[in-house]
C-alpha positions as CSV (number, residue, x, y, z in Angstrom):
1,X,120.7,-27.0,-138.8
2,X,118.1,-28.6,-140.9
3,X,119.2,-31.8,-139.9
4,X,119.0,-31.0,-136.3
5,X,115.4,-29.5,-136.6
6,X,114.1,-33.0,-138.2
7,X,115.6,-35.0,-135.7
8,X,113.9,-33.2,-133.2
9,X,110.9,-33.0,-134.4
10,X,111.0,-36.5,-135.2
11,X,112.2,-37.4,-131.6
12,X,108.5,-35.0,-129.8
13,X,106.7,-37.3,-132.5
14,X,108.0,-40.3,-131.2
15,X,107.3,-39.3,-127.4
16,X,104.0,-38.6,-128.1
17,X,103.3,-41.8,-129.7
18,X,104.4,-43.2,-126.8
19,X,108.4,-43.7,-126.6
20,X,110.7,-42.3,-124.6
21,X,108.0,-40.5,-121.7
22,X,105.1,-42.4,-120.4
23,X,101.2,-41.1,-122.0
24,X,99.0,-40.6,-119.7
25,X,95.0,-40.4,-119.8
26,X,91.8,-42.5,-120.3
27,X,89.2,-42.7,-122.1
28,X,87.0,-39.6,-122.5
29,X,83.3,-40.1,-122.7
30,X,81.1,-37.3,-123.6
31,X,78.2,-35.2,-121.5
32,X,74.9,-36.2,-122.1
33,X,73.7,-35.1,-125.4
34,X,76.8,-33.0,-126.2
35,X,78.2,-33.1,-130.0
36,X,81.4,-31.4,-129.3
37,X,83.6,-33.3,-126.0
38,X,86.7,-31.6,-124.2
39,X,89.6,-33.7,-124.3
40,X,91.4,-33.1,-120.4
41,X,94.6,-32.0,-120.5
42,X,97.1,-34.7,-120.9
43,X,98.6,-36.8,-123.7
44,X,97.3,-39.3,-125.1
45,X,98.7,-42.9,-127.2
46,X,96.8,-44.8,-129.5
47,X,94.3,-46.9,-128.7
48,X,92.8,-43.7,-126.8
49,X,89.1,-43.1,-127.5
50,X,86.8,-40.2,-127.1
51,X,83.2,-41.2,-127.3
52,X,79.7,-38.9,-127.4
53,X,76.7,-40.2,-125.8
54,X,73.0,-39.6,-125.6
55,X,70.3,-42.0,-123.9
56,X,67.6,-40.8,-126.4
57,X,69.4,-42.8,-129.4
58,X,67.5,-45.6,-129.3
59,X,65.9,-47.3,-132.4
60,X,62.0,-45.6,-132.0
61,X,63.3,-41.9,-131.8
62,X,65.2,-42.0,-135.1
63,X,64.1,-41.6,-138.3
64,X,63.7,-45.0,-140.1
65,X,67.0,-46.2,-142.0
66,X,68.6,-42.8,-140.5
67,X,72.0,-43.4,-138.6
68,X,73.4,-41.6,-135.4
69,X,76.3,-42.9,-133.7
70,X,75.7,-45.9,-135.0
71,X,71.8,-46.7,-133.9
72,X,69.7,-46.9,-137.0
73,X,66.2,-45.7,-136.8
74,X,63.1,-47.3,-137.2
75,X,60.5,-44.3,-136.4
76,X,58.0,-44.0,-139.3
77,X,56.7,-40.5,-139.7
78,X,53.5,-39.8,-138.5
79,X,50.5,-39.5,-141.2
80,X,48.7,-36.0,-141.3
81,X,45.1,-35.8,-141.8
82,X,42.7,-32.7,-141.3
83,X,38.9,-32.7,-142.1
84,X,36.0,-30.0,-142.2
85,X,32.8,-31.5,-140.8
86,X,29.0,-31.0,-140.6
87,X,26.0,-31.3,-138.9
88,X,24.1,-33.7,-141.6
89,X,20.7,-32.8,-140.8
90,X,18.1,-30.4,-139.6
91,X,17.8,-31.2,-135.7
92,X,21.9,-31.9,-135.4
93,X,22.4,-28.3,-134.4
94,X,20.3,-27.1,-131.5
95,X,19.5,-23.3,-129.9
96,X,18.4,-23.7,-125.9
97,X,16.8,-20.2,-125.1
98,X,15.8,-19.3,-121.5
99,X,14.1,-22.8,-121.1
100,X,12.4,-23.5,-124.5
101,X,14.0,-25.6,-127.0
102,X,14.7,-25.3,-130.4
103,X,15.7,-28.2,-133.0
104,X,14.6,-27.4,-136.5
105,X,15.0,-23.0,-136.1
106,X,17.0,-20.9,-138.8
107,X,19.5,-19.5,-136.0
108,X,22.0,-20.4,-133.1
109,X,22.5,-17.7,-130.2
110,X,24.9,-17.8,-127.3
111,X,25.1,-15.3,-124.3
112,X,22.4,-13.0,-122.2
113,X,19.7,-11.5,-124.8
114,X,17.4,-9.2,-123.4
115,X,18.5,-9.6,-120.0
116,X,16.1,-12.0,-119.3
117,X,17.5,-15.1,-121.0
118,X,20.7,-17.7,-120.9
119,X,21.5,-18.6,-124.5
120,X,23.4,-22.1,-125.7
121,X,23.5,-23.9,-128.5
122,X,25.0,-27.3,-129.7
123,X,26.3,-28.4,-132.5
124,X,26.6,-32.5,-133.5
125,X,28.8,-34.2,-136.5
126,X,28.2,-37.5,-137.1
127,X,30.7,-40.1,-139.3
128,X,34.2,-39.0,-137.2
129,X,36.4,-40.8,-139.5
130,X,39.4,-40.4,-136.6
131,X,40.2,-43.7,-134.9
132,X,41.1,-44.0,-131.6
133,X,44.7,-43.6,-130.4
134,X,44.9,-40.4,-132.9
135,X,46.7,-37.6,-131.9
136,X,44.8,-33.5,-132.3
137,X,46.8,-31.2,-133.2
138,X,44.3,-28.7,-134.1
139,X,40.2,-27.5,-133.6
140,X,37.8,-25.5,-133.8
141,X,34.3,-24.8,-134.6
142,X,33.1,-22.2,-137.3
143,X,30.4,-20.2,-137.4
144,X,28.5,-17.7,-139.9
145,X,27.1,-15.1,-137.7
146,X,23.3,-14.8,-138.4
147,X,23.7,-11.1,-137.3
148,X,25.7,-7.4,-135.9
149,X,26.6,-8.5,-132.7
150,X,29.1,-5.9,-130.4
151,X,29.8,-5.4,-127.1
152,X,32.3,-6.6,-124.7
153,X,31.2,-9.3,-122.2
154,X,29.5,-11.8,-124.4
155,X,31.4,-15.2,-122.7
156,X,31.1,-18.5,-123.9
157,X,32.1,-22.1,-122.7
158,X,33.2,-24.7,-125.4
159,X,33.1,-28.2,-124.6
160,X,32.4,-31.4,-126.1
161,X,29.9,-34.0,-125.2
162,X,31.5,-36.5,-123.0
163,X,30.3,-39.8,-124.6
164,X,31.7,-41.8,-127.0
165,X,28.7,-41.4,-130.0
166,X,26.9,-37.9,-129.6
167,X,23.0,-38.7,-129.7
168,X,21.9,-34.6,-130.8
169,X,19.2,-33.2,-128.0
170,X,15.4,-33.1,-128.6
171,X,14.3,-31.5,-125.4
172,X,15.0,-28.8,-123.5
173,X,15.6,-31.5,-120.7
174,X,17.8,-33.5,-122.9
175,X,19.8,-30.4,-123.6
176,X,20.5,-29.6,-119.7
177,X,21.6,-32.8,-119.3
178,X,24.1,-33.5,-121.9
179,X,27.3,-34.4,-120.2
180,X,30.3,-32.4,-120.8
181,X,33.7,-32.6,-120.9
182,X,36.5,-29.9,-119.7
183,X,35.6,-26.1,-120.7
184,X,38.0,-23.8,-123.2
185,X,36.8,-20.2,-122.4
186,X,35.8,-17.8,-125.1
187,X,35.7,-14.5,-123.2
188,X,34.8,-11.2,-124.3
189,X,33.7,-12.3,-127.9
190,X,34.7,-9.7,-130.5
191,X,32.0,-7.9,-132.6
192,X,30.3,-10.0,-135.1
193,X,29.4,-9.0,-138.7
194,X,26.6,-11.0,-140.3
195,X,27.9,-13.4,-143.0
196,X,31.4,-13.5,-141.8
197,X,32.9,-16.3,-140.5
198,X,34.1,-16.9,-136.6
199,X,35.8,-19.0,-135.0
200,X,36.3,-20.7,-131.3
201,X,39.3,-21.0,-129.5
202,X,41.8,-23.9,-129.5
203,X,39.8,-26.6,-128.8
204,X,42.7,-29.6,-129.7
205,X,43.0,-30.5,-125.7
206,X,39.2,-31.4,-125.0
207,X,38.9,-33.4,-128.3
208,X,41.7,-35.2,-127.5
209,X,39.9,-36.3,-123.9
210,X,37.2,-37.9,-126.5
211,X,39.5,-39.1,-128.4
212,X,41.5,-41.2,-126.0
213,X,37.9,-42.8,-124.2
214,X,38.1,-46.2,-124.0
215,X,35.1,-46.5,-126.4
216,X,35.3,-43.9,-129.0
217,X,35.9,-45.8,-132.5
218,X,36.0,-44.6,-136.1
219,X,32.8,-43.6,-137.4
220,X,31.0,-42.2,-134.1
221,X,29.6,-38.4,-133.9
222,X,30.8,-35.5,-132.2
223,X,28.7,-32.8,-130.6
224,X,29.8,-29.5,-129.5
225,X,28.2,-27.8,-127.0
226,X,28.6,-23.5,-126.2
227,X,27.3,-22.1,-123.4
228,X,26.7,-19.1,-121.8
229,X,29.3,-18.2,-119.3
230,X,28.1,-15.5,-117.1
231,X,27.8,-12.8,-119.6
232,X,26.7,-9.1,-119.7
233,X,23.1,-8.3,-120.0
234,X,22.3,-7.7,-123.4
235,X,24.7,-8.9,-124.4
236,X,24.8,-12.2,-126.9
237,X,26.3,-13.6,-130.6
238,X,23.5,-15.1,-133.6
239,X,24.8,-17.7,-135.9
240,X,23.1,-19.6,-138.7
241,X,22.1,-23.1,-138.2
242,X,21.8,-26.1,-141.0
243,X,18.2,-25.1,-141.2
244,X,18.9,-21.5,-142.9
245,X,19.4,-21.5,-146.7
246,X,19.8,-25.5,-146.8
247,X,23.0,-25.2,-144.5
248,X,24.7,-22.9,-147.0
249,X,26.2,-21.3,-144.2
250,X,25.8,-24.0,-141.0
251,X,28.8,-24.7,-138.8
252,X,32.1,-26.5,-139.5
253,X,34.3,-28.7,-136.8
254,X,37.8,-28.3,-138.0
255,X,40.1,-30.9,-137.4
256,X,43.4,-31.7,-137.8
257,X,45.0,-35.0,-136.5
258,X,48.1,-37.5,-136.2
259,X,48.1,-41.2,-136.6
């Protein structure tokens, strides 16, 4: 019986290595992308290959020296840098109030004070150390907040100069007509305590659009710009400027990028 049982099982072997009953099936190539690949049903001789596949492996989107299915990468990670920046002198941060202009004064107010007023201010930061073709991934523009402020419907527009090397305002009529980029709302601004820090929204997407100008190069200023946006009478926020307490407590661009 034992003999039997080995000479059978011998004999299956040998059919499905290809003796005594024809093997059928091709080759078996893989979904796009897919680790794992169904094999149809049939049988299958040697010389029989199953292979994966995924148009992405090329050279650039691995890894350098990594191997996958056989393509070795050459992608060098990218280099992280992040920075905290200033304006450097008095005049580089700039409060527009209701028509009059102010350059060298102790505080920074956005929104609708005493019903009577539209409140901006600006903010420049000169010696950008981020060369073109960087990617942002991250920011945003601190402030110490001069004063209480509460109330919901303060609203603010962020946006960056559109130029390539910020030149700070010096006139009421310079400030209206400093071109800006896109807008990143900050709506209903939350209650401000005086000394404490706040910051803006996201602002990674509209620095980017500077960024990517055909003239911005390493070195050049920045210049934020907040602005009223249709807020409720009364209603406003007070930051210190570099010109209170030697800039002990002026405001910081945050920045994170790729190159």
């Amino acid at each position: 019986m034992a003999e039997s049982e080995d000479y059978n099982a011998e004999n299956e072997d040998y059919k499905r290595r290809g003796g005594e009953t024809e093997i059928t099936g091709d080759d078996v190539t893989g979904d796009e992308g897919l680790l794992e690949i169904e094999i149809p049903a049939a049988r299958y001789g040697d010389g029989k290959v199953a292979t994966a596949q995924d148009s992405d492996l090329i050279e650039g989107n691995i890894k350098k020296d990594v191997v996958i299915f056989g393509v070795t990468g050459t992608a060098e990670a990218a280099t992280i840098h992040e920075g905290i920046f200033y304006p450097k002198v008095s005049g580089d941060d700039t409060w527009y109030h209701g028509g009059y202009f102010y350059g060298a004064e102790a505080r920074l107010r956005v929104g609708y004070p005493y019903g009577t007023s539209l409140d901006h201010f600006s903010v420049r930061v000169p010696h950008i150390p981020i060369p073109a073709g960087a990617t942002i991934t991250e920011a945003f523009l601190r402030v110490t907040a001069e004063s209480a402020g509460s109330g919901s419907g303060c609203n603010a527009n962020c946006y960056f100069n559109a130029v390539d090397d910020a030149d700070a305002p010096i006139s009421a009529a310079e400030f209206t007509a400093l071109s800006l980029g896109n807008a990143i709302a900050w709506s209903n601004i939350a209650a401000w305590t005086a000394n404490s820090k706040y910051d803006t929204p996201e602002l990674k997407t509209i620095l980017q659009a500077i960024i990517d100008r055909d003239g911005w190069a390493t070195g050049q200023a920045l210049q934020v710009i907040i602005r009223n946006n249709a807020s409720t009478s009364n209603l406003y926020r007070t930051a210190h400027s570099i010109d209170y307490s030697s800039g002990a407590y002026c405001p910081e661009l945050h920045i994170k990028w790729t190159e």
